[in-house]
C-alpha positions in Angstrom: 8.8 -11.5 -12.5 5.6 -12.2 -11.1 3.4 -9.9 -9.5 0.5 -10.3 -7.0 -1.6 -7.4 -6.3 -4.1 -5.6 -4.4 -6.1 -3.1 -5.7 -8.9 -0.6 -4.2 -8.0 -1.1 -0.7 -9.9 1.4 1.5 -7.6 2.7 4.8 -9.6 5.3 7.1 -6.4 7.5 8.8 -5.2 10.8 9.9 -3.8 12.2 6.4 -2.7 15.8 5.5 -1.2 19.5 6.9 -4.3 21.3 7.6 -5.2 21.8 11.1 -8.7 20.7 10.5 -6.9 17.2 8.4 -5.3 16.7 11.6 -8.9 15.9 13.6 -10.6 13.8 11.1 -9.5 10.8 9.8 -10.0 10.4 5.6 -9.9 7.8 3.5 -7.1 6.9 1.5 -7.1 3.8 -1.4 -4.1 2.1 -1.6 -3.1 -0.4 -4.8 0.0 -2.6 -4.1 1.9 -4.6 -7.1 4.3 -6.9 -5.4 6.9 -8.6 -7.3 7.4 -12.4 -6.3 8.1 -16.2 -8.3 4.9 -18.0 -7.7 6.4 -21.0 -9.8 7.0 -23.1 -6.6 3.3 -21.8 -5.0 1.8 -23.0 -8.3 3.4 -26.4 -7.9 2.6 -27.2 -4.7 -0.6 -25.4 -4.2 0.0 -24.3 -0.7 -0.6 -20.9 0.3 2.6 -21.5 2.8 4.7 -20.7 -0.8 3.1 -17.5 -2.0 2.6 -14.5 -1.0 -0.5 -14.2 1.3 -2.3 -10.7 0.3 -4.5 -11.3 3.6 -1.7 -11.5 5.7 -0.2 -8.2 4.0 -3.9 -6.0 3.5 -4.0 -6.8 7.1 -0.3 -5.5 7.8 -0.7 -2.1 5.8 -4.7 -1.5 7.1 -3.0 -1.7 10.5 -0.1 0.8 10.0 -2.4 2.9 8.0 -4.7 3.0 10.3 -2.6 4.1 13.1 0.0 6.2 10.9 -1.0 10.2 11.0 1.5 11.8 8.3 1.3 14.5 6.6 1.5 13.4 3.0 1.1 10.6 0.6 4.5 10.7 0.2 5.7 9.4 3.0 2.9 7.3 3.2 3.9 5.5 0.5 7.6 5.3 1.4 6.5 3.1 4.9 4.2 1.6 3.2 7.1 0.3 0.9 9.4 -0.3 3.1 7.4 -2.6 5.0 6.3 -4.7 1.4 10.0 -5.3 1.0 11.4 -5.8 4.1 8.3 -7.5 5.9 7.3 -9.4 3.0 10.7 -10.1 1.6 9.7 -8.6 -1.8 12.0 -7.9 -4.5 9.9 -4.6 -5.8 6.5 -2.9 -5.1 5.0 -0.5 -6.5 2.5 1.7 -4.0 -0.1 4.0 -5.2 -1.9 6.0 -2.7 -5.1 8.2 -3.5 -6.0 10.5 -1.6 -9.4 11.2 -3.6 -11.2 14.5 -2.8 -7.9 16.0 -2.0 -8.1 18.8 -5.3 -12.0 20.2 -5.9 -12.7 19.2 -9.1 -10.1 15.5 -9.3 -11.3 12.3 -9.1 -8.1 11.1 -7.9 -5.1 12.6 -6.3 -1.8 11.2 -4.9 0.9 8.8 -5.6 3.0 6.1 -7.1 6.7 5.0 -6.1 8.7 1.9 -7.3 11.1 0.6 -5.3 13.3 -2.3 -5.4 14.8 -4.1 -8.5 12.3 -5.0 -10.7 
């Protein structure tokens, strides 16, 4: 299994259950491992046989973006969904940070795997 990944990606949204979350929008940093076979993208050298991270950073910044949930959690369920079944992934794995959530963290949030790895 291969994986491509983005790391460190910086999504400004409406995030959290406090009324005063609900009028700001926060940022959230998302890293994405995506499992793919870049055997045939490395023969060809053709971005047509990979996985294009632009084409999904611009995907999730625009769901994201738009999304207002509650939590990370479900967050990071969408998110995944949309890696597998958009993307035609075989597994992901989603980690959403929703830093300055907890005084005193660095980070705070979440990781899911899903798919077959």
């Amino acid at each position: 299994m291969d994986i491509i990944y983005l790391h460190d990606l910086k999504i400004e949204c409406v995030i959290g259950i406090w009324e005063w979350e609900r009028r700001i929008k926060q940022t959230v940093i998302l890293d994405l491992d995506m499992a793919t076979d870049i055997r045939r993208a490395a023969a060809t050298d053709h971005i047509d046989d990979t996985l294009n991270y632009k084409a999904v950073a611009k995907r999730i910044i625009q769901f994201v973006g738009d999304s207002q949930f509650q939590l990370v959690e479900t967050m990071a369920e969408k998110v995944a969904e949309i890696l597998l079944a958009e993307f035609k992934l075989k597994w992901a794995r989603v980690r959403i940070n929703k830093r300055g959530a907890v005084r005193g963290a660095g980070d705070v949030g979440v990781i899911i795997e899903r798919g077959e790895k």
